[in-house]
LUMLO-201371 format. One record per residue (C-alpha): residue number from 1; z, x, y. Coordinates in steps of 0.5 Angstrom, whole numbers, plus 500, padded with zeros to 3 digits. Each point is the difference from the previous one (the first is absolute). Example, Ala and Ser with C-alpha at 12.3 -4.5 7.8 and 13.67 -1.06 7.14 Angstrom:
<atoms>
@i=1 | c3=516 | c1=525 | c2=491;
@i=2 | c3=498 | c1=502 | c2=507;
</atoms>
This chain:
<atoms>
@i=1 | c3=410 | c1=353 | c2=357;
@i=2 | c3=507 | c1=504 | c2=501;
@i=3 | c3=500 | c1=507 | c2=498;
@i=4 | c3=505 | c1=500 | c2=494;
@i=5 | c3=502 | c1=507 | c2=502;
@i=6 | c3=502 | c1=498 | c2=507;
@i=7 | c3=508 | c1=500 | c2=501;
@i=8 | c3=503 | c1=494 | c2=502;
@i=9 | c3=508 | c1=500 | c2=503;
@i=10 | c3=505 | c1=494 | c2=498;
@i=11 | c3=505 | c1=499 | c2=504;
@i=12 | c3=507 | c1=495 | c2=497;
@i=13 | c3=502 | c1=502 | c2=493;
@i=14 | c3=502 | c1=493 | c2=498;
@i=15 | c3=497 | c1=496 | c2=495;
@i=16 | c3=494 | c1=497 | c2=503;
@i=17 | c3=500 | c1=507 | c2=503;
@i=18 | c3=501 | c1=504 | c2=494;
@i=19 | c3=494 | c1=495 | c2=497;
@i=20 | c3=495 | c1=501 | c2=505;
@i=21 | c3=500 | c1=508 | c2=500;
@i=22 | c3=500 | c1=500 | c2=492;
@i=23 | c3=494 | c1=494 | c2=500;
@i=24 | c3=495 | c1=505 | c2=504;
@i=25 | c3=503 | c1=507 | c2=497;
@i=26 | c3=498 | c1=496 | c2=494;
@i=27 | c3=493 | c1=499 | c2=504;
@i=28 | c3=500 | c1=509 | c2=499;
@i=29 | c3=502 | c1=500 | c2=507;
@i=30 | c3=505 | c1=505 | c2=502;
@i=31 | c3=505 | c1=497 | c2=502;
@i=32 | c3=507 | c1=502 | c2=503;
@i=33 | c3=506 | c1=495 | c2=501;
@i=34 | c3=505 | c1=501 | c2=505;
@i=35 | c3=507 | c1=496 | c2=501;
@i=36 | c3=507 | c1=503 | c2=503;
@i=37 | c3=504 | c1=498 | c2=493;
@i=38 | c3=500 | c1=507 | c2=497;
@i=39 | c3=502 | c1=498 | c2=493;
@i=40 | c3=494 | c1=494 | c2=500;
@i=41 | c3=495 | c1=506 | c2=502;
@i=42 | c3=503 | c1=505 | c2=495;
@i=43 | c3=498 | c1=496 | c2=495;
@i=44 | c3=494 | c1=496 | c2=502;
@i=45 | c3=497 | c1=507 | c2=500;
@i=46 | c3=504 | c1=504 | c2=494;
@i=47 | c3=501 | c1=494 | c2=496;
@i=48 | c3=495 | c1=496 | c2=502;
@i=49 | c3=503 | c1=494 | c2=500;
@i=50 | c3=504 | c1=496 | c2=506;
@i=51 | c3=507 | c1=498 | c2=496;
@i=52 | c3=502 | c1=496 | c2=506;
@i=53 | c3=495 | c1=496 | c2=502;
@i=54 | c3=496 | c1=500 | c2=494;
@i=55 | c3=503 | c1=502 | c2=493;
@i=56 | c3=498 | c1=502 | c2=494;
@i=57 | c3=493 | c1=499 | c2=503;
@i=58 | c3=495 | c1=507 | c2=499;
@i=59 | c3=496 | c1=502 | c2=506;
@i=60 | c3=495 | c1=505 | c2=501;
@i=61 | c3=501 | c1=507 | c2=499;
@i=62 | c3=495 | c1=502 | c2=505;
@i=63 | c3=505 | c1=496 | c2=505;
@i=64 | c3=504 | c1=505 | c2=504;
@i=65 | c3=506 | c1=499 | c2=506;
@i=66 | c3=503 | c1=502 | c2=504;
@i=67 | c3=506 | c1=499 | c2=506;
@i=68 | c3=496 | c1=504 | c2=505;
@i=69 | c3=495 | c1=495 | c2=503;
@i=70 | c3=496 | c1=506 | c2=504;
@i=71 | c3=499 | c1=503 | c2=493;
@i=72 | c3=498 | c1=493 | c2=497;
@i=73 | c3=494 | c1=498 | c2=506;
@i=74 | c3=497 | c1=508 | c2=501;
@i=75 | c3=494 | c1=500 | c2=497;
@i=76 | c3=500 | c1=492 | c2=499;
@i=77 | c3=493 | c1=496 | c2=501;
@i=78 | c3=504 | c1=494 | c2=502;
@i=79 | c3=507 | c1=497 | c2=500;
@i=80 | c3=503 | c1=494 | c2=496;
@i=81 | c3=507 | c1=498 | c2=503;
@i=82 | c3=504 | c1=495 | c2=496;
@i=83 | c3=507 | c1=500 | c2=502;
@i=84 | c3=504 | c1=494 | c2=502;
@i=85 | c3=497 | c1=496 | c2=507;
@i=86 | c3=507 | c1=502 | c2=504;
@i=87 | c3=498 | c1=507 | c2=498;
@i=88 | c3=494 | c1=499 | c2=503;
@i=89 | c3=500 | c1=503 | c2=505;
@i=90 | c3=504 | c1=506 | c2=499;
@i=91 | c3=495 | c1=502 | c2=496;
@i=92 | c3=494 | c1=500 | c2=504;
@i=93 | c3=503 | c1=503 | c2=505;
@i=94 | c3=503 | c1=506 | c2=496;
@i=95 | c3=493 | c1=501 | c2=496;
@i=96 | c3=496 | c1=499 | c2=508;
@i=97 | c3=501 | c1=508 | c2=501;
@i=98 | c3=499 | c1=501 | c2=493;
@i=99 | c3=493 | c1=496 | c2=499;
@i=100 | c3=493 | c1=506 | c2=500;
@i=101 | c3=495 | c1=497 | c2=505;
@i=102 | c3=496 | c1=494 | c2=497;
@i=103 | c3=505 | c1=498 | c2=495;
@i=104 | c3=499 | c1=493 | c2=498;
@i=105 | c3=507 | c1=496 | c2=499;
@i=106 | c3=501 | c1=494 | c2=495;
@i=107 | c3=506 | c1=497 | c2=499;
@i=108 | c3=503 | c1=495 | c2=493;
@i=109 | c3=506 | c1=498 | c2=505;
@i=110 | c3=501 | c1=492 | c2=501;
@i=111 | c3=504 | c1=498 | c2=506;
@i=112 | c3=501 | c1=500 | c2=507;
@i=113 | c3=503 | c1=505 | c2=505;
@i=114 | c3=507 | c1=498 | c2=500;
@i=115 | c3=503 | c1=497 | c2=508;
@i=116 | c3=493 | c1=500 | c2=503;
@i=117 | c3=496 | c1=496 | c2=494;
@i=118 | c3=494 | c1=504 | c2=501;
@i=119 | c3=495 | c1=501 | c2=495;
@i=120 | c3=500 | c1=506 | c2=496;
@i=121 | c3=493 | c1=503 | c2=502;
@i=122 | c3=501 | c1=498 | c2=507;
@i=123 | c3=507 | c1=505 | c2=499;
@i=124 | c3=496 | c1=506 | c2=496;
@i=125 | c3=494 | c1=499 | c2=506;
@i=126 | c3=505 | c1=500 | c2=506;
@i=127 | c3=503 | c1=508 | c2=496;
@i=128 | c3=494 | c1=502 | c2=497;
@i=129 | c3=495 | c1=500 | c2=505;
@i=130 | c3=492 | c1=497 | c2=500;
@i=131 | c3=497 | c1=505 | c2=497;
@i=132 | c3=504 | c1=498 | c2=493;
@i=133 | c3=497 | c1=496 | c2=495;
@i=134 | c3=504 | c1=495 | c2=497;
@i=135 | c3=500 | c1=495 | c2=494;
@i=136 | c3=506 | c1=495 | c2=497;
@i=137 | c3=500 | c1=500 | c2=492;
@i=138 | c3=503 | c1=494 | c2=498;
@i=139 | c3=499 | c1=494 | c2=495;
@i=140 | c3=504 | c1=497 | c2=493;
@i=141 | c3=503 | c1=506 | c2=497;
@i=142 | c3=506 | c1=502 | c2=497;
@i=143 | c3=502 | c1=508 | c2=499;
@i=144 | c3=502 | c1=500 | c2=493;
@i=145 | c3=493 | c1=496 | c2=498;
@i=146 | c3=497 | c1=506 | c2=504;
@i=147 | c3=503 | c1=505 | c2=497;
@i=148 | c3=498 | c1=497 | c2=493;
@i=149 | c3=494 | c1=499 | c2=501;
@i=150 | c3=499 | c1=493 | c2=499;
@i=151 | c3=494 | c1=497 | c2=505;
@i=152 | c3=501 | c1=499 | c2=507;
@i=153 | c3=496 | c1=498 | c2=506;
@i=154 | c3=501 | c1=502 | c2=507;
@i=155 | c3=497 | c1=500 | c2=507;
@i=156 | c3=499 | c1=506 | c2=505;
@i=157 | c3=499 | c1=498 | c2=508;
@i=158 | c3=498 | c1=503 | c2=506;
@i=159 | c3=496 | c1=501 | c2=505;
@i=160 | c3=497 | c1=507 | c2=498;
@i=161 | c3=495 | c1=497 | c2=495;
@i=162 | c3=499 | c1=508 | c2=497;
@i=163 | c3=507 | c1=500 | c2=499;
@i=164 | c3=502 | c1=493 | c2=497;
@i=165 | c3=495 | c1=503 | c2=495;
@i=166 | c3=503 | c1=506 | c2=498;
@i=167 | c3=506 | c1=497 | c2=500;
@i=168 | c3=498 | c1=495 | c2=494;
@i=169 | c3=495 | c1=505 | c2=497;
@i=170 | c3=507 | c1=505 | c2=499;
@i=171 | c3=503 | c1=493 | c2=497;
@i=172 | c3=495 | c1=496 | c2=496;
@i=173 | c3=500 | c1=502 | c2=493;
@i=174 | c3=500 | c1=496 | c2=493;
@i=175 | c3=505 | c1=497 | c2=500;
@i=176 | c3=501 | c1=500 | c2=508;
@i=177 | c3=496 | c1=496 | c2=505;
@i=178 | c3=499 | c1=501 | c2=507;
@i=179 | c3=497 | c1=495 | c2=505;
@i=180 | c3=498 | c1=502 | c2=507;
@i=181 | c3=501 | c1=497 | c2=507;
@i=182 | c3=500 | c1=500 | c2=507;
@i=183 | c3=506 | c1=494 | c2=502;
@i=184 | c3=506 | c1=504 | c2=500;
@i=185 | c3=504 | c1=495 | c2=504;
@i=186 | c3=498 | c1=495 | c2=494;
@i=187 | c3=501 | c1=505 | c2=495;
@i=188 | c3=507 | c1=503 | c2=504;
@i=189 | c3=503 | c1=493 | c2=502;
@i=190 | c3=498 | c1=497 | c2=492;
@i=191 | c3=504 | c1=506 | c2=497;
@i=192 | c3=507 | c1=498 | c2=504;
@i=193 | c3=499 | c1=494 | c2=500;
@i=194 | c3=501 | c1=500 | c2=493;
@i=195 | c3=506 | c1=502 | c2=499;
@i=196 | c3=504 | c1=495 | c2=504;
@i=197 | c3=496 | c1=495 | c2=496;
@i=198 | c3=502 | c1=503 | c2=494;
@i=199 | c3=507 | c1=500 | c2=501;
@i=200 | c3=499 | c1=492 | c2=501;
@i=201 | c3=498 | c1=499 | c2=492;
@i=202 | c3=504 | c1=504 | c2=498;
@i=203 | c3=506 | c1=495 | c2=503;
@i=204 | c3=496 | c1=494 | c2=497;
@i=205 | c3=500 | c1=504 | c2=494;
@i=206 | c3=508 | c1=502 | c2=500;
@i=207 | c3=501 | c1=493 | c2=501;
@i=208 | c3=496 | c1=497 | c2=494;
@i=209 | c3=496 | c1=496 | c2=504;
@i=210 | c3=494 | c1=499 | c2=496;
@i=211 | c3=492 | c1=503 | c2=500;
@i=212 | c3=498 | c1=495 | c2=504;
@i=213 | c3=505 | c1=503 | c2=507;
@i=214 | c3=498 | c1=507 | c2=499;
@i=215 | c3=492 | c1=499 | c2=499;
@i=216 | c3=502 | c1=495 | c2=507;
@i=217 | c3=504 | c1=505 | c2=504;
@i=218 | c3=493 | c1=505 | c2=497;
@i=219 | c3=495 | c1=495 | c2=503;
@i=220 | c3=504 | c1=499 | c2=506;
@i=221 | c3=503 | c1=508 | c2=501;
@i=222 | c3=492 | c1=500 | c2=500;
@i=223 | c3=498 | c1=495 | c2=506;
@i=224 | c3=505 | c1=505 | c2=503;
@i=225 | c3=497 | c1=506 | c2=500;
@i=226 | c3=493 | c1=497 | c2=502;
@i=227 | c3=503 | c1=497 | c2=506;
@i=228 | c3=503 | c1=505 | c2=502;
@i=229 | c3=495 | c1=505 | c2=499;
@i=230 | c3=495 | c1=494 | c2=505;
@i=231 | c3=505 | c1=502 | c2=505;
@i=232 | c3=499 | c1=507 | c2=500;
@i=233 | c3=492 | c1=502 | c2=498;
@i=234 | c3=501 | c1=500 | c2=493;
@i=235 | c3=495 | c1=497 | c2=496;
@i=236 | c3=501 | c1=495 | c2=494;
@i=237 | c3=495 | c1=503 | c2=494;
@i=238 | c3=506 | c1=506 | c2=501;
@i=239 | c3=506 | c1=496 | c2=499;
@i=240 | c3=497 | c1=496 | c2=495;
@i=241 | c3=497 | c1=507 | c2=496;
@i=242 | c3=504 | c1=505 | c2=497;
@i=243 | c3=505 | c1=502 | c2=506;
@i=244 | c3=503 | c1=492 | c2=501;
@i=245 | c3=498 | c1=496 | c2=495;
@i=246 | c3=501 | c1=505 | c2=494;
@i=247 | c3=505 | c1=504 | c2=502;
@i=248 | c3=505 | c1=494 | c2=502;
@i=249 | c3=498 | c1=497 | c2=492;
@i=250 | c3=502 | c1=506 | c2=498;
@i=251 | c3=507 | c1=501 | c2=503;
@i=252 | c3=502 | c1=493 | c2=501;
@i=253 | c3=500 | c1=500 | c2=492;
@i=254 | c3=500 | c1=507 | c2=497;
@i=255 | c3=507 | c1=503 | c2=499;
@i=256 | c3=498 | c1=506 | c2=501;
@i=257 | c3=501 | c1=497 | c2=508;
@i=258 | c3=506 | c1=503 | c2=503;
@i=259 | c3=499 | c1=494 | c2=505;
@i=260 | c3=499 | c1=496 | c2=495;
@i=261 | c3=507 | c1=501 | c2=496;
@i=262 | c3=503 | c1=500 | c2=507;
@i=263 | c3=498 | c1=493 | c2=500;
@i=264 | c3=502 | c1=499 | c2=493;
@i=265 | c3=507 | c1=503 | c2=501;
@i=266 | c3=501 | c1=496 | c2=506;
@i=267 | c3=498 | c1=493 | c2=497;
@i=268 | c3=505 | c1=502 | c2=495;
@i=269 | c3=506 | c1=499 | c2=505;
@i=270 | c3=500 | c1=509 | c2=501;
@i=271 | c3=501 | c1=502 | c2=507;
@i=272 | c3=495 | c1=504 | c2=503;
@i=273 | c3=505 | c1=507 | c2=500;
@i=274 | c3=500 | c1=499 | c2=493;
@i=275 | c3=493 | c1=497 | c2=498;
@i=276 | c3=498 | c1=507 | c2=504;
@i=277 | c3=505 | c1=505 | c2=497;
@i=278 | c3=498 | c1=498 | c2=493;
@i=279 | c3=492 | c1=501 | c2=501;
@i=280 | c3=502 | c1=507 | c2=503;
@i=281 | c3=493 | c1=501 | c2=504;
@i=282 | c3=498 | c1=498 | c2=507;
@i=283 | c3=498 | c1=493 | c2=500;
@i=284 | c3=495 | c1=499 | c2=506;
@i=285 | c3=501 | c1=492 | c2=501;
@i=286 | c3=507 | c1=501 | c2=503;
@i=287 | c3=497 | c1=503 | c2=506;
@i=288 | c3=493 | c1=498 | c2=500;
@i=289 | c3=502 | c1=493 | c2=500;
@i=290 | c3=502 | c1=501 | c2=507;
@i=291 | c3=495 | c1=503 | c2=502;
@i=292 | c3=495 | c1=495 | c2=496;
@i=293 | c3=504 | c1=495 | c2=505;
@i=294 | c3=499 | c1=504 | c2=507;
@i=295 | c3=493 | c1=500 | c2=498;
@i=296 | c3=500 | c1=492 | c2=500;
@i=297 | c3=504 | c1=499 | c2=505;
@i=298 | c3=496 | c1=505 | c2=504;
@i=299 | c3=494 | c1=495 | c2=499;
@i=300 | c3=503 | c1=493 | c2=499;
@i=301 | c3=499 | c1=500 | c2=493;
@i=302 | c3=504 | c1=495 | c2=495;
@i=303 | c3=502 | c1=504 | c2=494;
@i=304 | c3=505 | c1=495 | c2=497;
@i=305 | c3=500 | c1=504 | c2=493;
@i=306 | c3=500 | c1=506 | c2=503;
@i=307 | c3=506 | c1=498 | c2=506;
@i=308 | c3=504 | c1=497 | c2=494;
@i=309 | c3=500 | c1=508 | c2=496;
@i=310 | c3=502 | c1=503 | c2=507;
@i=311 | c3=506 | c1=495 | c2=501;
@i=312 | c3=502 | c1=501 | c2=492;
@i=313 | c3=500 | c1=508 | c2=501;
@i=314 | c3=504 | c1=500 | c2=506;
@i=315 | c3=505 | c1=495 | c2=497;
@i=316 | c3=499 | c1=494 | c2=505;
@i=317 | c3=498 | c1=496 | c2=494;
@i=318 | c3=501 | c1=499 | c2=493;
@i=319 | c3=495 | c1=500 | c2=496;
@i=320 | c3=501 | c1=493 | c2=497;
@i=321 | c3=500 | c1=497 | c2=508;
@i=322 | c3=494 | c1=505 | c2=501;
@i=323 | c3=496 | c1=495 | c2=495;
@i=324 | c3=503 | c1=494 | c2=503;
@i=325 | c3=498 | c1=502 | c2=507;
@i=326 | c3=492 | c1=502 | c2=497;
@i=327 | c3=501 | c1=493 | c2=495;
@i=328 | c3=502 | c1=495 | c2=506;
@i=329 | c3=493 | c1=503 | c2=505;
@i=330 | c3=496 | c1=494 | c2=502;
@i=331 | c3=494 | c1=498 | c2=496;
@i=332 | c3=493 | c1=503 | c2=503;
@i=333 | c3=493 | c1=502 | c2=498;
@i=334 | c3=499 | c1=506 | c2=496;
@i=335 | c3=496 | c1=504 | c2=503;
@i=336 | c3=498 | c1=499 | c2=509;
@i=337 | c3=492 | c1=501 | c2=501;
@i=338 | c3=504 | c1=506 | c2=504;
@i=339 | c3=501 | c1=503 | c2=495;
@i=340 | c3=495 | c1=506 | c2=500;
@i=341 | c3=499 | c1=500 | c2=507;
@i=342 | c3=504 | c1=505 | c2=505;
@i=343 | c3=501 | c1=495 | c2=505;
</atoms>
């Protein structure tokens, strides 16, 4: 089990940010929070509360931060990065020189790296170096549910099993529940992925096209990500578990989703600039369906759900032609005897 004395440093106070650091000082780990907005951090650590982010909601006392993200990792027994996936990078490499020797590193962030479509882990391995230990937390999870308390299930990947345990034994409690695996493609890939396809019901919603269209668009955004995943050494128990199936049900049909809503607002007839301004946070499928397509294209996959978010998003397509142009596909079989095996 992970000493509950050992010091953990959370990197991003946003709200899933802001909701992981209060689970685990909830958890009696110390816990030291760092962002660059200096009104947040003064109040998440004088007030203890996140009035940006998560208002109104109390946090733990013993949940300190800081702007400092030297001050927050010194002493630290391993780091939980949680930025958005364009930040990812930058990140890393500032905590790189920072990091004590040994450290492990873990990371809530779901997305690519922007432009070149890598995976997040590839990225932190490539600054971090060999000797690190890393793990992707991801899974259906909404930070104000966090926050609150309400039960969670997560999963915790990485090639490092000591470490993917620390990391889940930190998190897992009453009403938080941390599985462990060692698929961290499957796992990354399902977490971004989602976010496309939920910007996909989110349009059928917007256009009041019934249960039946969102629990199709679920089914087959679903097909999508395990085909894609046979492409590139993901494996199907992944996707079909927490990190694909769960989190994709999760935000293709919660409203806490700010993808979801993108999709709401566009079926409503909004425009993009609009539809974003009035969530007021990143939403991670405008650059992640780019890079969802780069991945596909890259191995010679069909993803027609996915390619039709990407060119409603760039404004190529409106969403009504956007289902016209998925509706009038020729018909086939559902599922190829491929489809669980890397050809």
């Amino acid at each position: 089990m992970t000493d509950s004395h050992a010091k953990i440093a959370v990197l991003g106070s946003g709200s899933w940010g802001t909701a992981l650091a209060s689970l685990v000082a909830r958890h009696g780990h110390p816990t030291v929070l760092w962002g660059r907005d200096r009104a947040v951090i003064d109040a998440i650590d004088q007030q203890h509360e996140n009035p940006r982010y998560l208002p109104g909601l109390a946090l733990p006392q013993n949940l300190r931060a800081t702007t400092d993200m030297a001050q927050a990792v010194a002493g630290a027994a391993w780091v939980l990065v949680v930025v958005p996936s364009h930040a990812f990078g930058e990140t890393v490499r500032k905590l790189a020189p920072l990091l004590p020797a040994g450290v492990g590193v873990a990371w809530a962030t779901k997305g690519f790296e922007p432009g070149s479509g890598r995976f997040l882990h590839e990225v932190a391995a490539e600054v971090l170096g060999e000797g690190v230990p890393l793990a992707v937390v991801t899974g259906p999870s909404f930070a104000k549910e966090v926050t609150q308390g309400l039960p969670t299930a997560v999963t915790v990947h990485g090639d490092d099993p000591a470490f993917i345990q620390t990391v889940a034994d930190a998190m897992h409690g009453p009403a938080f529940r941390a599985y462990t695996g060692n698929d961290m493609v499957g796992a990354e890939l399902g977490g971004a992925m989602k976010n496309v396809l939920a910007v996909a019901t989110g349009v059928a919603d917007g256009m009041a096209l019934g249960l039946n269209a969102r629990a199709g668009l679920i089914t087959r955004g679903l097909n999508e990500m395990l085909r894609l995943a046979a492409a590139i050494g993901g494996r199907p128990e992944t996707l079909m578990g927490l990190a694909g199936l769960g989190d994709l049900v999760l935000t293709s049909t919660g409203d806490l989703s700010r993808n979801r809503r993108l999709g709401l607002a566009l079926g409503r007839g909004k425009g993009i600039a609009e539809a974003v301004a009035e969530i007021g946070q990143v939403v991670e499928s405008i650059q992640t369906a780019d890079e969802v397509m780069r991945q596909a294209e890259r191995h010679g996959i069909e993803l027609p759900i996915s390619n039709a978010v990407r060119s409603v998003l760039h404004g190529e397509l409106s969403p009504a032609d956007g289902l016209k142009q998925l509706m009038a596909r020729e018909q086939k079989a559902e599922y190829p005897q491929t489809l669980f095996k890397s050809e």
